[in-house]
One Martini backbone bead per residue (centre of mass of N, CA, C, O) as a GRO file, in nm:
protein
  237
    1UNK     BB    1  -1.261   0.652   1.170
    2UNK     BB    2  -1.018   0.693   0.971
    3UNK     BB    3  -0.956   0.720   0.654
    4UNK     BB    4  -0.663   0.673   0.507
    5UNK     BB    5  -0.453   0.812   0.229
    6UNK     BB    6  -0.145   0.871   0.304
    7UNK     BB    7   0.024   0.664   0.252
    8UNK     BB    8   0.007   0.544  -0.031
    9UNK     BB    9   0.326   0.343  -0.078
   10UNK     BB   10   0.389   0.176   0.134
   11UNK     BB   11   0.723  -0.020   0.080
   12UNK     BB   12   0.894  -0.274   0.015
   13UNK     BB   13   1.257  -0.294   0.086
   14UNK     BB   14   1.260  -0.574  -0.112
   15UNK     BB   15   1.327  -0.768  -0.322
   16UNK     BB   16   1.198  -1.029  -0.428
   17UNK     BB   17   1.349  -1.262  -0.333
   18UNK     BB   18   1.405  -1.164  -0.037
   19UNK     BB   19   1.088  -1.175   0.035
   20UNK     BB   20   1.047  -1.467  -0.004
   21UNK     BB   21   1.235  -1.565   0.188
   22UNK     BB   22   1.079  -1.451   0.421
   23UNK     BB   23   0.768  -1.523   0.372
   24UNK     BB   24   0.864  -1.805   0.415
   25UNK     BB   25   0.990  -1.813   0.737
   26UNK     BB   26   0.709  -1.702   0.813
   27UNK     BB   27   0.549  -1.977   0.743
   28UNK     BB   28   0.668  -2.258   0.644
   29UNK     BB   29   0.757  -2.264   0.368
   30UNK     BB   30   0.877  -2.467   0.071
   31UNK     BB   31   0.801  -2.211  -0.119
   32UNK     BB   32   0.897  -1.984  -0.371
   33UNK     BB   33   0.816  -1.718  -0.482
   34UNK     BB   34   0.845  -1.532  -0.767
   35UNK     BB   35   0.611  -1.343  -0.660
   36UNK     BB   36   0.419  -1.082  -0.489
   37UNK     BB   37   0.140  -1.126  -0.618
   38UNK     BB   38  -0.094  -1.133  -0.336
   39UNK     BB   39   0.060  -1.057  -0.108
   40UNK     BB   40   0.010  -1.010   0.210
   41UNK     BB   41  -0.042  -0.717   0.425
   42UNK     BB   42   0.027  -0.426   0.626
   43UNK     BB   43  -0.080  -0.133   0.872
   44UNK     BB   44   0.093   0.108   1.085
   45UNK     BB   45  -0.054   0.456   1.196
   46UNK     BB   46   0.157   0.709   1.336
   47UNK     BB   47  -0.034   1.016   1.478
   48UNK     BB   48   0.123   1.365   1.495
   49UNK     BB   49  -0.016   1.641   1.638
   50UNK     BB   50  -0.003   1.971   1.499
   51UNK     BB   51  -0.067   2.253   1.390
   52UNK     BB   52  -0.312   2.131   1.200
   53UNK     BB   53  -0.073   1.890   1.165
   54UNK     BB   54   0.045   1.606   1.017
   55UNK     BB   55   0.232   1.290   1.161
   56UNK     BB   56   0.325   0.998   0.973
   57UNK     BB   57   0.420   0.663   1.075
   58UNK     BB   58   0.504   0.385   0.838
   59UNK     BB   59   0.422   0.017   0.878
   60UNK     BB   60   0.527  -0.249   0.742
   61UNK     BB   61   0.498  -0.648   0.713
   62UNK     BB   62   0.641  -0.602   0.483
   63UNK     BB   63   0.840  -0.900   0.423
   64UNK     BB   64   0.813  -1.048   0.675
   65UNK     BB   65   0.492  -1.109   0.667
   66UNK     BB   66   0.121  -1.207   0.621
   67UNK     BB   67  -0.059  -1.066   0.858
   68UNK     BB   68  -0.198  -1.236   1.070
   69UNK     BB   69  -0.565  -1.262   1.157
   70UNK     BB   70  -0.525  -1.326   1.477
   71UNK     BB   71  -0.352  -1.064   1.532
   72UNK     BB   72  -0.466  -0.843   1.402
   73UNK     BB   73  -0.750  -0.868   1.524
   74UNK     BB   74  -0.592  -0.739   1.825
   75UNK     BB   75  -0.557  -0.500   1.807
   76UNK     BB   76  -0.460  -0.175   1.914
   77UNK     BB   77  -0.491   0.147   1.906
   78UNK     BB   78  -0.461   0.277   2.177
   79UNK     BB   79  -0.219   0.159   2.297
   80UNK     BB   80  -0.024   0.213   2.045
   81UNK     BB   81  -0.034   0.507   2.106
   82UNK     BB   82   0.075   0.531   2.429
   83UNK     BB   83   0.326   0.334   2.348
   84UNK     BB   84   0.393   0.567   2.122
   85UNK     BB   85   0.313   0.865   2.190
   86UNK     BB   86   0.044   0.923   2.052
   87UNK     BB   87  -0.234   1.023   1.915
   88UNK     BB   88  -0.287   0.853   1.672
   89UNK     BB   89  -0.395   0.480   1.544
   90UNK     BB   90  -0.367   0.309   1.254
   91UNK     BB   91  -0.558   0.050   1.043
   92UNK     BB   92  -0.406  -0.123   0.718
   93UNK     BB   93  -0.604  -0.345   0.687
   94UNK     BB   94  -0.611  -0.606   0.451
   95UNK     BB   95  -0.344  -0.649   0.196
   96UNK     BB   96  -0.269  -0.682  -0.185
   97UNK     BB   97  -0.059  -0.718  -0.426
   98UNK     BB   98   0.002  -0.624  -0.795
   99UNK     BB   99   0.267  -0.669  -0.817
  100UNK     BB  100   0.610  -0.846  -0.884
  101UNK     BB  101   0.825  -0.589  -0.793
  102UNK     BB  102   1.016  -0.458  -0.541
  103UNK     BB  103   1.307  -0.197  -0.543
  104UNK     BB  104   1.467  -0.034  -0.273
  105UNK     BB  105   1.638   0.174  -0.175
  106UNK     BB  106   1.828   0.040   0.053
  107UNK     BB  107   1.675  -0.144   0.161
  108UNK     BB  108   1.671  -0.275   0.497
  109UNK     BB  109   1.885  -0.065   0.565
  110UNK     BB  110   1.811   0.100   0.871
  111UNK     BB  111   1.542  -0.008   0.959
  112UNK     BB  112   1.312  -0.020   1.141
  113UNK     BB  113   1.158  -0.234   1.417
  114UNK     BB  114   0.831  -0.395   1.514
  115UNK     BB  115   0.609  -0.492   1.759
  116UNK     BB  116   0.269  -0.589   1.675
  117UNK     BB  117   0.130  -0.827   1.835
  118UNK     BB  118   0.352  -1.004   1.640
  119UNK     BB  119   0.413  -0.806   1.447
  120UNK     BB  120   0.612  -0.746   1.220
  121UNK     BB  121   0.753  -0.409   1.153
  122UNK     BB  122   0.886  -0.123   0.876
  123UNK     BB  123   0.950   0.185   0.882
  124UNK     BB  124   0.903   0.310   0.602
  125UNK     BB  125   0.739   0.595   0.644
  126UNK     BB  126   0.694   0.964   0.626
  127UNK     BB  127   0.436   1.216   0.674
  128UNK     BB  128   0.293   1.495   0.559
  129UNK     BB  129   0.016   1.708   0.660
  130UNK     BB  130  -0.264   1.893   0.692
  131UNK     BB  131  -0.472   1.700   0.705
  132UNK     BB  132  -0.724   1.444   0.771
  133UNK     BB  133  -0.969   1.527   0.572
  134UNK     BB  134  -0.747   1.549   0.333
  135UNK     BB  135  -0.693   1.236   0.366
  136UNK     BB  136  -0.992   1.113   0.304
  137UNK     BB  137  -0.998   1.173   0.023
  138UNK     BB  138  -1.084   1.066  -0.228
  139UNK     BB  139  -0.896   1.131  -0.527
  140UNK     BB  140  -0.669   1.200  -0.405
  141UNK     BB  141  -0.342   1.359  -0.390
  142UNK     BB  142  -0.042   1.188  -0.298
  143UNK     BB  143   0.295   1.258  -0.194
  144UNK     BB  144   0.584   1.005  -0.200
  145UNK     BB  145   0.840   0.890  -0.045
  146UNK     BB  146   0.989   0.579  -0.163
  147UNK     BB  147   1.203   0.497  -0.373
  148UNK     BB  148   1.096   0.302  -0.628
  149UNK     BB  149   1.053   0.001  -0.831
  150UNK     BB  150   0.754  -0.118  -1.006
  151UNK     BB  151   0.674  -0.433  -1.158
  152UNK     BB  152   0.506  -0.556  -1.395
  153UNK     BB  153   0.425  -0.825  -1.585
  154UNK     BB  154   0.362  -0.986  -1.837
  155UNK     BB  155   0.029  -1.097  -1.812
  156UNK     BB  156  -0.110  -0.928  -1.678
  157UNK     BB  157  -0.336  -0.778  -1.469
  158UNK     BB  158  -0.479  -0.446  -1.454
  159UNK     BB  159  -0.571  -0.156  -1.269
  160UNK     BB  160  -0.719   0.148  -1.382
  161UNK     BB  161  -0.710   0.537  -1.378
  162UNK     BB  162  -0.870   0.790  -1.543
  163UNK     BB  163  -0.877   1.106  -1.590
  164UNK     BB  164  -0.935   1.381  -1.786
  165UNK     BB  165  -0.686   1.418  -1.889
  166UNK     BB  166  -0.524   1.099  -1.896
  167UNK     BB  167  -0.422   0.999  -1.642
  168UNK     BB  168  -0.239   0.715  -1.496
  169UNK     BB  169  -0.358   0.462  -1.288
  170UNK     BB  170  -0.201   0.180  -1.118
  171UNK     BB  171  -0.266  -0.058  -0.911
  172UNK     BB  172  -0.094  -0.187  -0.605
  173UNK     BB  173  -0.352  -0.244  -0.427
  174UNK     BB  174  -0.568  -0.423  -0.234
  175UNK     BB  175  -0.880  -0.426  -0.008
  176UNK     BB  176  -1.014  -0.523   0.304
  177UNK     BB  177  -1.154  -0.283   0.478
  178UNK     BB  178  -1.411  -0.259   0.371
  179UNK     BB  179  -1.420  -0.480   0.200
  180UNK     BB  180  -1.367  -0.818   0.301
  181UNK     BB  181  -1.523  -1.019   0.029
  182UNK     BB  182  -1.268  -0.865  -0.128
  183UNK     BB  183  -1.112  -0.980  -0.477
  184UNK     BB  184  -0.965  -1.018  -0.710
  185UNK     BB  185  -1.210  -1.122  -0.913
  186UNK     BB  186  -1.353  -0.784  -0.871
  187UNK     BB  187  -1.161  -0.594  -1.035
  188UNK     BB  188  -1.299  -0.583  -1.329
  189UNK     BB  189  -1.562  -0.444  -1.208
  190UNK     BB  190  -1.519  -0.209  -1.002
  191UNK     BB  191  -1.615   0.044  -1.213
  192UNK     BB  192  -1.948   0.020  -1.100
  193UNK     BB  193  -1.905   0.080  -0.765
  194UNK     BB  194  -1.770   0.351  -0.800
  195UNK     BB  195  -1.746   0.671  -0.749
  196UNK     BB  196  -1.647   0.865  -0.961
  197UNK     BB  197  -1.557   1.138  -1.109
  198UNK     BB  198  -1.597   1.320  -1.303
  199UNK     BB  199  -1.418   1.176  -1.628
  200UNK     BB  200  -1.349   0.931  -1.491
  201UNK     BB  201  -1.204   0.588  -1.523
  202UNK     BB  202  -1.243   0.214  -1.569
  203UNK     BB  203  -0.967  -0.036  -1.597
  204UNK     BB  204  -0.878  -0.296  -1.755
  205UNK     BB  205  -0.565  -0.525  -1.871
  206UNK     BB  206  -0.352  -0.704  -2.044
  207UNK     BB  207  -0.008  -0.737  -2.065
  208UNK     BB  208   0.203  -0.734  -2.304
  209UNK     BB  209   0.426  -0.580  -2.120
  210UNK     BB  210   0.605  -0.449  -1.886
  211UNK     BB  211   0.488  -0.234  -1.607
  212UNK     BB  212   0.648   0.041  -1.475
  213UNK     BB  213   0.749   0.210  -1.159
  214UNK     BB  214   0.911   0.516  -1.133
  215UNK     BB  215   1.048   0.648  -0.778
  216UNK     BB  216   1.377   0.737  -0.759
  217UNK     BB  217   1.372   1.027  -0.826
  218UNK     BB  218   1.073   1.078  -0.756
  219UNK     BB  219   0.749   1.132  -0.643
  220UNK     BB  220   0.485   1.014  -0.588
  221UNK     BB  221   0.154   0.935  -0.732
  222UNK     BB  222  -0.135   0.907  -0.533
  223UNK     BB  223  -0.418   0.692  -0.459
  224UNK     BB  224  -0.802   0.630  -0.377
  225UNK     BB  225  -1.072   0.494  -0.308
  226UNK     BB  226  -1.313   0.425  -0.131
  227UNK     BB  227  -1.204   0.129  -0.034
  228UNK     BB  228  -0.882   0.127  -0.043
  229UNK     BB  229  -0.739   0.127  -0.298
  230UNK     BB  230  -0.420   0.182  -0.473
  231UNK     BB  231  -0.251   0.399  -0.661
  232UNK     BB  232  -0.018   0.485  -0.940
  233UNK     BB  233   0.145   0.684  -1.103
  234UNK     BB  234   0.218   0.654  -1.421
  235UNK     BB  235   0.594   0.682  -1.564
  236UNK     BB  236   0.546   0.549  -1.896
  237UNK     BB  237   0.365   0.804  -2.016
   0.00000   0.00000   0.00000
């Protein structure tokens, strides 16, 4: 199985209020979340090898469902190939947000939707890579078009990478598909885990002020750790 780094930050394609509503919807919860903040959702990468380059389409289930892990866990990646007539389909998840809010051009209008074993999901992404190869290296960077806007609240917890320029991301999603086991709360300690690149460094900190990531005029610089963590290169400083 390819570990894909290119996804790196297709996100939901509505304001959290009604991503709010749509997971409320989907799970028959009688309370609406404030924040996406824990949402769980998933990825399916459908992708189409030419001429020594891959095209991939990102789908995520994101906000329609929770990614329910009874079927998520019945998928079939062979399948989904050839019935979307692609070389190879990968699964990326279960994944789980960590800002409070996402904005997106456009929101959900003219998204495809499609339904993968039960799992509703909406075609959220694009994009064109030079090989597998490289998209499957840790703290490599990849541009992605995504047009967002991610908001952390005051008083969250954030977890960030610094290069050895000084250059910081901030995790947007944590994963399981490396580590089952992996919970919020081993995030703090998490940079004692990565085998981190020379000068590079991780760090946890609870935010004083509201910290942004906006991607609506430039293409996102992502990055994903070992283990399938993902950050976004942070955009206010």
């Amino acid at each position: 199985m390819v570990a894909l780094m290119l996804v790196l930050g297709a996100c939901g394609s509505k304001s959290v209020s009604e991503s709010s509503q749509a997971a409320s919807s989907a799970t028959a919860s009688s309370a609406q979340k404030d924040s996406m903040w824990s949402e769980r959702y998933c990825e399916v990468l459908e992708i189409q090898l030419a001429d020594g380059h891959a095209g991939v389409e990102v789908y995520n289930s994101f906000p329609l469902n929770d990614c329910p892990e009874q079927l998520w866990t019945k998928l079939d990646t062979k399948a989904i190939a050839a019935e979307s007539g692609v070389n190879l389909a990968v699964l990326n998840g279960p994944r789980y947000w960590l800002m409070d809010s996402v904005e997106k051009a456009g929101g959900s209008t003219g998204l495809t939707k499609i339904d993968f074993g039960g799992i509703e999901m909406y075609r959220q992404a694009s994009v064109a890579i030079s090989s597998l190869a490289d998209a499957s290296k840790p703290y490599s960077i990849h541009e992605v078009d995504r047009s967002a806007y991610f908001t952390f609240d005051a008083g969250r917890t954030v977890y960030e990478l610094i290069d050895p320029a000084g250059v910081t991301y901030v995790m947007q999603s944590w994963s399981q598909q490396q580590v089952p086991a992996l919970s919020e709360s081993d995030l703090a300690g998490l940079g004692s885990r990565l085998a981190l690149p020379a000068g590079w460094s991780y760090r946890s900190r609870v935010l004083e002020a509201p910290l942004s990531i906006d991607t609506r005029a430039a293409k996102a610089r992502v990055i994903q750790d070992e283990l399938g963590n993902s950050y976004s290169q942070r955009s206010d400083i």
